[in-house]
C-alpha positions as semicolon CSV with decimal commas, in nm:
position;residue;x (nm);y (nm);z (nm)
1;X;4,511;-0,496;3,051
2;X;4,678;-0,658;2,740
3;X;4,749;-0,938;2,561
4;X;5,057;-1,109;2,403
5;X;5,277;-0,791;2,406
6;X;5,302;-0,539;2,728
7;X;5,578;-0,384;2,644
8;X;5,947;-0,443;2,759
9;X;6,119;-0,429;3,125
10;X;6,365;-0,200;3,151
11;X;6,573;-0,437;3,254
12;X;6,552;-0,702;3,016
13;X;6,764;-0,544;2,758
14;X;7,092;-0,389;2,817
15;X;7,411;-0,310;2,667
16;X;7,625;-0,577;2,571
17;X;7,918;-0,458;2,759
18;X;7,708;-0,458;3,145
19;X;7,770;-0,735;3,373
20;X;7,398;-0,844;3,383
21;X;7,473;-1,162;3,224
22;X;7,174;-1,099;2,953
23;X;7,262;-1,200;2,622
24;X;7,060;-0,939;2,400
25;X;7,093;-0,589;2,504
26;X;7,055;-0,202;2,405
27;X;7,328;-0,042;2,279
28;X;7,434;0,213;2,483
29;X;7,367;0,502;2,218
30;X;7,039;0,421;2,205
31;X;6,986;0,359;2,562
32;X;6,831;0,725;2,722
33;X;6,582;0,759;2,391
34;X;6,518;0,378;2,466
35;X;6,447;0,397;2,867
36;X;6,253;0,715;2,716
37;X;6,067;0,514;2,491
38;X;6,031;0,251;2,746
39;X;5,863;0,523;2,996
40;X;5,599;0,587;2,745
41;X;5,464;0,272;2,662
42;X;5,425;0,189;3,015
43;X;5,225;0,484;3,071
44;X;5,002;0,450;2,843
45;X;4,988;0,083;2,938
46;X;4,839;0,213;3,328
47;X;4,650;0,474;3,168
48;X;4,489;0,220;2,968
49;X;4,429;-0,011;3,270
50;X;4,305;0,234;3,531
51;X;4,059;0,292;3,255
52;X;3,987;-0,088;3,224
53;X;3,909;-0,076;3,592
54;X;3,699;0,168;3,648
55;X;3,505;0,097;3,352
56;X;3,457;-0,242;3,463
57;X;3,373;-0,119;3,799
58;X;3,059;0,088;3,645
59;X;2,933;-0,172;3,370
60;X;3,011;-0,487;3,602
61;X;3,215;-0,736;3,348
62;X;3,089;-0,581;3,033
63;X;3,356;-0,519;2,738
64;X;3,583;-0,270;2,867
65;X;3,636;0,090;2,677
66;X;3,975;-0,010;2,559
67;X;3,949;-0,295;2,313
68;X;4,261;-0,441;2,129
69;X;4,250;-0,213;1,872
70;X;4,338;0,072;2,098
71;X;4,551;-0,100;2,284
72;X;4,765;-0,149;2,027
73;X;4,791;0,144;1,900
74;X;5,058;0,296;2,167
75;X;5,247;0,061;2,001
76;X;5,203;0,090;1,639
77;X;5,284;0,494;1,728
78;X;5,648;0,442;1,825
79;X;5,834;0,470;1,466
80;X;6,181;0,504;1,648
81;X;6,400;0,219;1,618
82;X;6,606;0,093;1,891
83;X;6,944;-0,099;1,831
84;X;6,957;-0,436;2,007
85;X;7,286;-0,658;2,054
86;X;7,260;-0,991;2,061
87;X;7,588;-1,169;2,084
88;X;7,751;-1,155;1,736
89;X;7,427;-1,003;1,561
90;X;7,258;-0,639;1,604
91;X;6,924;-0,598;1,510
92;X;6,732;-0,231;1,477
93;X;6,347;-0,281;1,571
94;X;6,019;-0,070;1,615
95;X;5,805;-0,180;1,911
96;X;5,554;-0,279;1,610
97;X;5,815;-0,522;1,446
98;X;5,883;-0,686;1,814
99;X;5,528;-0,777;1,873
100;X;5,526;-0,947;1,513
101;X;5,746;-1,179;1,627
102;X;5,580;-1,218;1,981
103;X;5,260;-1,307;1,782
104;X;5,433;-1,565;1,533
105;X;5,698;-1,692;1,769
106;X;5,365;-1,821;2,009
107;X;5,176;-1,975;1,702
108;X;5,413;-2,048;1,433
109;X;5,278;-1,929;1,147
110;X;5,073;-1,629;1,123
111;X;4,872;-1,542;0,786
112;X;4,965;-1,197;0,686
113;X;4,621;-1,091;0,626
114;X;4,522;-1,170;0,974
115;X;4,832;-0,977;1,100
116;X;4,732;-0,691;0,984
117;X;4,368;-0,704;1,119
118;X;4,488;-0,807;1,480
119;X;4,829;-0,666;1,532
120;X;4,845;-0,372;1,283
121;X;4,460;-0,243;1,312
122;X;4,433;-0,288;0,923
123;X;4,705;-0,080;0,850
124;X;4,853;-0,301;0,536
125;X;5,104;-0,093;0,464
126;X;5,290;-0,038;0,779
127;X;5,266;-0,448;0,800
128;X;5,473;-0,474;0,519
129;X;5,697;-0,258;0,626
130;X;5,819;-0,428;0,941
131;X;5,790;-0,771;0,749
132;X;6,017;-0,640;0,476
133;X;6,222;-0,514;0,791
134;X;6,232;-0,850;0,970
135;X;6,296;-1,062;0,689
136;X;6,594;-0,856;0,567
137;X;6,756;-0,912;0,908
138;X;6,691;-1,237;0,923
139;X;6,463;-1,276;1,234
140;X;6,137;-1,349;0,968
141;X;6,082;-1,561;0,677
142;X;5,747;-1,492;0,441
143;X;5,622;-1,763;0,239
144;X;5,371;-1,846;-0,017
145;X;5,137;-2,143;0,049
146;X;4,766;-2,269;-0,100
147;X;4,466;-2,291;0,097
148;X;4,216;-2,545;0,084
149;X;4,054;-2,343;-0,257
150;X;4,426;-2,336;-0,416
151;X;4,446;-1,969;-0,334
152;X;4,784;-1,852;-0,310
153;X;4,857;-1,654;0,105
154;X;5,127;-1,550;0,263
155;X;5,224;-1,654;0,594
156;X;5,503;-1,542;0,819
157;X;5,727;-1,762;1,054
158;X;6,054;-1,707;1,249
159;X;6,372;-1,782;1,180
160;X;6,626;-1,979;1,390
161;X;6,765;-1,619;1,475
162;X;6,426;-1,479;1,486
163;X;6,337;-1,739;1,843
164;X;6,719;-1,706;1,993
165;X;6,629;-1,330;1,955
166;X;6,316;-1,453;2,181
167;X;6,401;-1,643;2,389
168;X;6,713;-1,482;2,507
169;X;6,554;-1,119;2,509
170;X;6,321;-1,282;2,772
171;X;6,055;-1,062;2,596
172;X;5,772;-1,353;2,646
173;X;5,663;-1,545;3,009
174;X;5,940;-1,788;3,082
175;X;5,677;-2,068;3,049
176;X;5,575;-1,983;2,678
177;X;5,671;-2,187;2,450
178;X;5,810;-2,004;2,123
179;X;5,838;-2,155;1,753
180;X;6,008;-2,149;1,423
181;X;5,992;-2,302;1,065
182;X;5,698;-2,477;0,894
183;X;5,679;-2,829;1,109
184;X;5,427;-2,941;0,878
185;X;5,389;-2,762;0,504
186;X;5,035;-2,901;0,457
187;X;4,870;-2,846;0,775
188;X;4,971;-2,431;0,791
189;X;4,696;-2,291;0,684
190;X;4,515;-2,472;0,931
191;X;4,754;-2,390;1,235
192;X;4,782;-1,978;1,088
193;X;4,399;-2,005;1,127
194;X;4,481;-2,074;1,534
195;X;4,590;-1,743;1,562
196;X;4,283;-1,557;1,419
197;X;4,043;-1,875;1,640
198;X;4,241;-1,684;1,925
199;X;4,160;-1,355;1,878
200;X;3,835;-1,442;1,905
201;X;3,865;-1,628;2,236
202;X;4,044;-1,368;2,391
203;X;3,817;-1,092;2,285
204;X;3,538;-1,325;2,491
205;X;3,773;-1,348;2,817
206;X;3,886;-1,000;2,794
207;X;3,500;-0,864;2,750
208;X;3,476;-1,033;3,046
209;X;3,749;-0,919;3,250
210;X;3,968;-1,185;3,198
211;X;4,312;-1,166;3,139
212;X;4,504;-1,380;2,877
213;X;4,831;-1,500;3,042
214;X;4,966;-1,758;2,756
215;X;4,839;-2,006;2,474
216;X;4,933;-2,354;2,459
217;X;4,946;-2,546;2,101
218;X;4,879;-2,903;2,082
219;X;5,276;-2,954;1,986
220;X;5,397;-2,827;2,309
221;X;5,101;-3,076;2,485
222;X;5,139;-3,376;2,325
223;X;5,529;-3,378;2,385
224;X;5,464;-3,292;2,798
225;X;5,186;-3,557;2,765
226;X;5,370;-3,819;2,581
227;X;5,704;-3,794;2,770
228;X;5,503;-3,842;3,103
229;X;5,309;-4,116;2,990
230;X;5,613;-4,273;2,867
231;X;5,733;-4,305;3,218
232;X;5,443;-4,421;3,373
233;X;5,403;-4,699;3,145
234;X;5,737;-4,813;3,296
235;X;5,610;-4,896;3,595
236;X;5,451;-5,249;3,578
237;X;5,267;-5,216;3,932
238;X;5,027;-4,953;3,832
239;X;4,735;-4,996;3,652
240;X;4,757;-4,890;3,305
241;X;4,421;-4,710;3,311
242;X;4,439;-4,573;3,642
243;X;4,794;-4,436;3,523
244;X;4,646;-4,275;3,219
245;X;4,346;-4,106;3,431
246;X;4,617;-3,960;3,658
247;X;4,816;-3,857;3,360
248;X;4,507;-3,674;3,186
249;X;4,417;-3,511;3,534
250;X;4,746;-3,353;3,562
251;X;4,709;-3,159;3,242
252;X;4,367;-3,058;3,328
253;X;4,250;-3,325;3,015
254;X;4,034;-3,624;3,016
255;X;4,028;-3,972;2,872
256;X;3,751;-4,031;2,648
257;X;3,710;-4,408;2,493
258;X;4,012;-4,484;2,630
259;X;4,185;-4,219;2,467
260;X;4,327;-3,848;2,607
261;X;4,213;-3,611;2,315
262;X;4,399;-3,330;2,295
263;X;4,287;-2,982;2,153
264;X;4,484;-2,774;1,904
265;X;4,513;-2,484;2,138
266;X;4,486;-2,380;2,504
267;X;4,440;-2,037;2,607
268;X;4,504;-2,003;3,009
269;X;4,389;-1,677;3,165
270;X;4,278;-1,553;3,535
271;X;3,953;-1,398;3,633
272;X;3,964;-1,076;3,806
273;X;4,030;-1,073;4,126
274;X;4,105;-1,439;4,135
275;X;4,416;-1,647;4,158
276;X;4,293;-1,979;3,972
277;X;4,403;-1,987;3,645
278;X;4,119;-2,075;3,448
279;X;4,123;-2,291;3,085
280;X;3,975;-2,260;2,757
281;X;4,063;-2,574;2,530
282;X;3,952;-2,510;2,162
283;X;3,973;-2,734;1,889
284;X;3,910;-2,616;1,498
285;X;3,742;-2,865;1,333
286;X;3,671;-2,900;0,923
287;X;3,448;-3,104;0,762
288;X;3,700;-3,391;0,703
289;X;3,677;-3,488;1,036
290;X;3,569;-3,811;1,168
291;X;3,217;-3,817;1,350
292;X;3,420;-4,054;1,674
293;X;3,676;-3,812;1,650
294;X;3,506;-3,522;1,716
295;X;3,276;-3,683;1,935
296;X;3,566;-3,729;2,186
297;X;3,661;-3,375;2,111
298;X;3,375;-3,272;2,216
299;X;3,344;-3,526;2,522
300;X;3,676;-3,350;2,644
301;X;3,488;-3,031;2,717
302;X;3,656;-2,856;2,423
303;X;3,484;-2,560;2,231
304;X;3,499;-2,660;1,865
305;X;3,551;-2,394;1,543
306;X;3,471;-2,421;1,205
307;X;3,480;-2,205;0,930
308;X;3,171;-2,074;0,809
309;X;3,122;-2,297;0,517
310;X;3,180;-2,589;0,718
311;X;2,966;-2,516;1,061
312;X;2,653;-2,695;0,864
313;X;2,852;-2,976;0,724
314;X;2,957;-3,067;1,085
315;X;2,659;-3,022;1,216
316;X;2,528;-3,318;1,028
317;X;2,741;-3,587;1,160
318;X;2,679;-3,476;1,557
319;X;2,557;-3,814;1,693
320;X;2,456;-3,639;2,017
321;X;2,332;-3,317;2,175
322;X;2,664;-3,276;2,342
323;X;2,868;-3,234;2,039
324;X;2,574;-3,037;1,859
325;X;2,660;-2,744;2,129
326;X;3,019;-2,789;2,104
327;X;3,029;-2,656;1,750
328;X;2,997;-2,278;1,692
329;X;3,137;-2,108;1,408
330;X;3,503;-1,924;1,363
């Protein structure tokens, strides 16, 4: 079982010159120590599962052996680099420096400190390494920006190269949606916090034998929501409200107050040994927050984060004992 990066299909990269109509590929010097490579990881990927099992088998849902750490470590092992071709470009990667971008391509912005804790296992230095390696071939960008006590972070984003890389490697689900740039400067410290709000979540599915398939920020929502109930409001016959219900119920959301709140992220994951994809809509929440708005946050059913010096300034504008639960700290 693992999350975010599994490793590559042998057939999603291949050399440039084969007639598999793939636009990033291996070059073909690299390509026996690559399938080599490739062999590896996927080993250790089953060994790591058949442990997963059978653990879970004997403890019945508790955390299994494996946790992320050591599940990432298979990858932070490979220090080979393997050549890529992607149309004009060639990039030379570790396995490490491909799951950076997996992990900011899906939220955006990443803080560099949390990087290291969740994708490098605290190793700082080997972090910096890759990021110094990204950003030099043009597939990262590291910037500098305050947080809400004017201390200075770093943060790391793609590049426009970094998502074609992406999304034509066809490293991520088809259905994930992948990012780039800063959209908005003064809210990224609070969208590189979704990423460590996350880790958390998916510690809690995973302990219980859940499996993470993507994550869903409120961007890529609010334009499927939007657009649909765009069209809907075109049609003068229906019933405006009745419209919107139908609306919310199609992205698994309600309307609250006559509203359809949305949460900042969505993790989707399945239960083992069920098909149902199963939702966890989380919302992180700081103390300049409305009480009515996060009321109907927490109305929607979302779980709602704070940071530990705000959790007790939240808790004093709940106005009911259903928000007053929804609240737990990040």
């Amino acid at each position: 079982m693992s999350r975010g990066f599994d490793g590559f299909e042998i057939d999603d990269f291949r050399d440039s010159g084969s007639d598999s109509g793939r636009d990033v590929g291996r070059s073909s010097s690299s390509d026996w120590n690559a399938r080599t490579n490739l062999h590896n990881i996927h080993r250790e990927e089953d060994r790591a599962d058949k442990l997963d099992r059978e653990e879970r088998q004997r403890s019945r849902g508790e955390r299994p052996p494996l946790a992320r750490e050591e599940r990432v470590q298979p990858t932070l092992s490979q220090r080979t680099r393997t050549k890529y071709a992607d149309r004009d470009k060639d990039y030379s990667l570790r396995d490490s420096e491909v799951h950076t971008l997996t992990e900011v391509g899906k939220f955006r912005v990443v803080a560099a400190r949390d990087l290291v804790e969740f994708a490098y296992n605290g190793d700082r230095s080997r972090m910096e390494n890759d990021v110094e390696s990204l950003a030099r071939q043009g597939l990262a960008d590291v910037t500098g920006i305050a947080d809400s006590e004017h201390n200075r972070i770093q943060v790391l984003t793609l590049t426009k190269e970094g998502h074609k890389f992406l999304s034509r490697g066809k490293i991520l689900r088809p259905d994930q949606a992948i990012y780039h740039g800063l959209k908005k400067p003064k809210e990224a410290i609070h969208d590189a916090e979704l990423y460590r709000l996350y880790h958390k979540v998916a510690d809690e599915i995973e302990g219980q034998a859940g499996r993470v398939l993507r994550v869903k920020l409120d961007y890529e929502m609010k334009r499927e929501l939007y657009t649909r109930l765009a069209r809907v409001s075109e049609d003068r016959s229906r019933d405006p409200e009745a419209a919107k219900e139908e609306v919310a119920r199609r992205y698994h959301l309600k309307v609250v107050s006559g509203e359809i709140p949305i949460p900042d992220l969505r993790v989707e994951y399945l239960r083992e040994n069920e098909s149902e994809i199963q939702r966890r809509d989380l919302e992180l929440a700081t103390d300049h927050y409305r009480p009515r708005g996060l009321s109907q946050k927490a109305r929607a059913g979302f779980q709602i984060y704070a940071r530990r010096g705000d959790t007790d300034r939240l808790r004093r504008i709940r106005d009911d004992r259903e928000l007053s639960a929804a609240i737990f700290t990040l």
